[in-house]
Every structure is written in C-alpha cells, then in structure tokens.
C-alpha positions in Angstrom: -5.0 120.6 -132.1 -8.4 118.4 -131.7 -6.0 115.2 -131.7 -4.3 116.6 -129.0 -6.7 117.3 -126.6 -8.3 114.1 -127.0 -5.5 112.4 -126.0 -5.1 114.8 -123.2 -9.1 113.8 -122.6 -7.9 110.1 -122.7 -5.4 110.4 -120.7 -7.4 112.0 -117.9 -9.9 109.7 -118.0 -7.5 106.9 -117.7 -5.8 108.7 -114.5 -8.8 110.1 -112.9 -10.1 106.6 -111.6 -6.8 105.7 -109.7 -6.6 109.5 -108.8 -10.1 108.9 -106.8 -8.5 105.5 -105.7 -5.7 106.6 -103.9 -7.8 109.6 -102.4 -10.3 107.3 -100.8 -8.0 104.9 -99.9 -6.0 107.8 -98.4 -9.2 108.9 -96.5 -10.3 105.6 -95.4 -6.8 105.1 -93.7 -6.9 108.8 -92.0 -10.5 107.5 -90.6 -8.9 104.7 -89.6 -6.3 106.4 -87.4 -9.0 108.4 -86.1 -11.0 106.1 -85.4 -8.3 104.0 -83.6 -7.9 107.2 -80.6 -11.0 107.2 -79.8 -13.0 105.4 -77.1 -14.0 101.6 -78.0 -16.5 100.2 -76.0 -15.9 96.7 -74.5 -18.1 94.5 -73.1 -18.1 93.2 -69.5 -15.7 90.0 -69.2 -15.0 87.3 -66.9 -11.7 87.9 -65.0 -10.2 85.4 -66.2 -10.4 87.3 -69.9 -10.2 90.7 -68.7 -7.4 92.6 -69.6 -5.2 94.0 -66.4 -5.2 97.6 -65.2 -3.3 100.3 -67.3 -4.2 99.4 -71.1 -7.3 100.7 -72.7 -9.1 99.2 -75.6 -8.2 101.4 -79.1 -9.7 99.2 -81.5 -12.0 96.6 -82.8 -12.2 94.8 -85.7 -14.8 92.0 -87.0 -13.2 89.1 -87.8 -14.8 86.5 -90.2 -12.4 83.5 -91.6 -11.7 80.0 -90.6 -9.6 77.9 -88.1 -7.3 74.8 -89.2 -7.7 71.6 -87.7 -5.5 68.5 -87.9 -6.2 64.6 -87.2 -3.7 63.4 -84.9 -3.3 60.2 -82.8 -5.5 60.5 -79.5 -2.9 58.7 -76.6 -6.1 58.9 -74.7 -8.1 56.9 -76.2 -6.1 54.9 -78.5 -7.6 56.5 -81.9 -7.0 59.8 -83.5 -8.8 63.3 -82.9 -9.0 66.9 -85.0 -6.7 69.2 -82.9 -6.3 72.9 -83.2 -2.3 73.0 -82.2 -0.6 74.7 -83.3 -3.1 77.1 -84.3 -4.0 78.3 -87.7 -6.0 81.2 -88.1 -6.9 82.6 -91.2 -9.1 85.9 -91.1 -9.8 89.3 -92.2 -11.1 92.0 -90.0 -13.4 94.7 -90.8 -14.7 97.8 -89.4 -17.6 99.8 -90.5 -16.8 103.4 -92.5 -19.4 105.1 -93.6 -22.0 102.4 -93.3 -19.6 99.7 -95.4 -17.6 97.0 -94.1 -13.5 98.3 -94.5 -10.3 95.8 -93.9 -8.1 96.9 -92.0 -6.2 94.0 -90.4 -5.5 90.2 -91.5 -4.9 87.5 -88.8 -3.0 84.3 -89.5 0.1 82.5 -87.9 3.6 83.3 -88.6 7.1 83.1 -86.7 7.2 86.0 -84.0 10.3 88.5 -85.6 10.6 90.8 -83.5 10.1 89.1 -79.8 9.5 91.5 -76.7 10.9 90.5 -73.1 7.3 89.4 -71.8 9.1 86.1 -70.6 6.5 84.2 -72.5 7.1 81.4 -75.0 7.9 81.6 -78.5 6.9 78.7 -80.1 9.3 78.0 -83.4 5.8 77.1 -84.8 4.8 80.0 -84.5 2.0 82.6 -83.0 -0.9 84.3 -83.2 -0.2 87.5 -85.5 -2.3 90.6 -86.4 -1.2 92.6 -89.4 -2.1 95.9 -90.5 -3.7 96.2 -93.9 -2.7 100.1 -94.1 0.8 100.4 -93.0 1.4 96.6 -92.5 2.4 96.8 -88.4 2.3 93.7 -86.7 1.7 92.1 -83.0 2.3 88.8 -82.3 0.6 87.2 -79.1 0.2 83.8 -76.8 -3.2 83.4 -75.2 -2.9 83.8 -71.6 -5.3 83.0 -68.1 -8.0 80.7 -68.7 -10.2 80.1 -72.2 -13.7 81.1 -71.5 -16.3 78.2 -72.6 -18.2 79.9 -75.7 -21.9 80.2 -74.7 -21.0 80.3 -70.8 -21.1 84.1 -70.6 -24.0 86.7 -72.1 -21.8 89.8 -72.1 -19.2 88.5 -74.1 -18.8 85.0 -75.4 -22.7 84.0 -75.6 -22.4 81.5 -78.9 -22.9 77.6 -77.7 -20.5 75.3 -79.6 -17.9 78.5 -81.1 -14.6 78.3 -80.1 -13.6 79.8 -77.0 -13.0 83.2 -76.0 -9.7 84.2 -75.3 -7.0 86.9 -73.8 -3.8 87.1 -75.3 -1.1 89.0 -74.4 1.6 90.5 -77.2 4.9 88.4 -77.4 6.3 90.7 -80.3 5.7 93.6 -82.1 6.5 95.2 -85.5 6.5 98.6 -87.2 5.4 99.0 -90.6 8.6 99.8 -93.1 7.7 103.2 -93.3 6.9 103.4 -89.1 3.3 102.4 -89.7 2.2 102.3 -85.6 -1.2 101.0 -85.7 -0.3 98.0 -84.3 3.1 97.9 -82.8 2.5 99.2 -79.0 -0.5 96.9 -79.1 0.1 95.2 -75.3 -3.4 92.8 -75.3 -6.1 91.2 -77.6 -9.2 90.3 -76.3 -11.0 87.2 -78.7 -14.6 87.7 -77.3 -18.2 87.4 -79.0 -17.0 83.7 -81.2 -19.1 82.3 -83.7 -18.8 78.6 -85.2 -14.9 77.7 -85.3 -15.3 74.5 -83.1 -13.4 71.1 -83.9 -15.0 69.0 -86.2 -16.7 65.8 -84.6 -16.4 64.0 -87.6 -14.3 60.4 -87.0 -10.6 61.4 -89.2 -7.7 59.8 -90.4 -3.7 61.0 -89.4 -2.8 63.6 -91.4 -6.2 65.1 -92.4 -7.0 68.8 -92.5 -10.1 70.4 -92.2 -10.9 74.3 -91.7 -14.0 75.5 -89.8 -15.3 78.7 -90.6 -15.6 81.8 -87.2 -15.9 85.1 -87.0 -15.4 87.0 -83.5 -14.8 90.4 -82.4 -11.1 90.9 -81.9 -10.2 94.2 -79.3 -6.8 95.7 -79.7 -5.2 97.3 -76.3 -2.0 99.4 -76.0 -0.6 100.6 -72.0 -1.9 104.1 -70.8 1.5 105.8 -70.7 
C-alpha cells in the first residue's frame, strides 16, 4: 500500500508543475484579452502618423529586437550603401502583467496570406507582420503617409538617430486556427517612441548583412463598428 501512494505522490509532483503552468499561462492570456478592451493611451502624433477617424487604439506592446540591413550598389553615388528594403524586422513585444514583462506578440516579415481589398501593394517579398503569441492571429501591413524623422517630435518619436516612426495600415489579416481574434480586425499600427535601429554608417561590401538592434512602442488599432 505505501508503494502505491508514493508513486501516486510521484506522480503528482510530476503533474502539478505543468498543472500550475497551464493555469498561469491560461490566466496570463485571459489578462491579455482584458487588457486588449480596455482604453490605451496614445500619445499626441504628427498628422502625418496619426491614425484616421473611426479606429481606436486597443493595444500596445513593447517591442525590443533588431532591423536587417543589406549592402547594395548606390546608383547615386557610384558605390554601395546598407539599405533596409525590403524590410526585416525581427522582434518580440511585451506588455507588463503584474509588474513582469509578458510576450504577447512577435514581429518579423513574411508573405501576406490572407490579403484584404485595401488596394494597397503586396509585395511578393513580403510585409510587415504581427503575430499573436497566444492564439497565433496575424495582421500584415504597408507603411503608409509620411515617415516621421526620429528625434523631430517630443510626444512621440523623440530618439535622435532611431529609425523612424511610422503608420502602417493592415494589407491582410489572419485568424488563429482555433479563431484566435486578437489580431485579425486589427485596421492600423502606429510605430512611435523608436530607439536605435538606424542604418549602419560603416563603408560595406555587396552582399553584406548587418542587424541593428531597436525597440519601439508598437499600437494596435481596429475600426469602431
């Protein structure tokens, strides 16, 4: 009988950990929901960044990660310079829970799959895309208006020599495969508040890579109706 209920007490003890696991995890994504219906405050942005009437911000994340250059040939001057296109993000976004820094979304590049009829390009190169870490929804987007110089405004983008800030609108948009939402009615992304990320200035050879290391604020809208 003692044998028994010590593997009975082994066995719980091996469960219990993933038991507490899956609870938190389960928790942290039902904070996450919340969290995503309630107010997010933005701050004030120059028009040419601001997102158009009818959408309201739902979510935030903190980005930290690193953007891809290449060395190409320069036409303009006759030598080669690092250039950033096609892009190539690479970052994870957190939000705070509880006082502790939570994923909850990756950004990289990847080919849009499931383009909406904005009328904007898709590039076979792909875009801009935002995925879900909880129920793995996606929005793909193309920055739109005019870039906004980083250290040119207080409010929003006040980082000298980061890479610009940005508004992009969604070209696509994904469910998760079990209807995950979180990010598929997202209709704007604001890239404001940018940190390091700039072109190197280093001299470069065709063909070289380099990644830079940013973080930014990243704000999620989705339409009013």
């Amino acid at each position: 009988m003692s044998y028994n209920l010590g593997q009975q007490e082994n066995k719980f003890a091996r469960v219990w950990p993933l038991f507490v696991a899956v609870l938190a995890l389960g928790c942290v994504f039902g904070t996450v929901t919340t969290a995503a219906a309630q107010n997010v405050t933005v701050p004030p942005t120059p028009t040419d960044i601001t997102v158009p009437e009818g959408n309201t911000a739902f979510l935030v994340g903190h980005a930290h990660g690193s953007q891809g250059y290449v060395c190409l040939p320069d036409p303009s001057t006759g030598g080669t310079s690092w250039t950033i296109n096609p892009a190539r993000p690479e970052a994870t976004l957190f939000t705070k829970i509880f006082g502790q820094d939570v994923q909850i979304i990756t950004h990289f590049a990847s080919i849009n799959e499931n383009p909406n009829p904005t009328g904007l390009p898709v590039p076979k190169s792909g875009n801009a895309t935002w995925q879900s870490s909880f129920d793995t929804s996606k929005v793909w987007a193309k920055a739109i208006g005019k870039p906004v110089v980083a250290g040119t405004d207080a409010a929003s983008c006040p980082n000298t020599g980061a890479i610009p800030c940005l508004l992009l609108q969604s070209v696509g948009n994904e469910e998760g495969p079990t209807g995950g939402k979180l990010l598929a009615n997202v209709t704007f992304v604001q890239r404001l508040n940018t940190k390091g990320g700039a072109a190197p200035t280093t001299a470069c050879t065709v063909g070289q890579t380099q990644l830079q290391g940013y973080s930014a604020d990243y704000f999620f809208y989705h339409a009013d109706n």
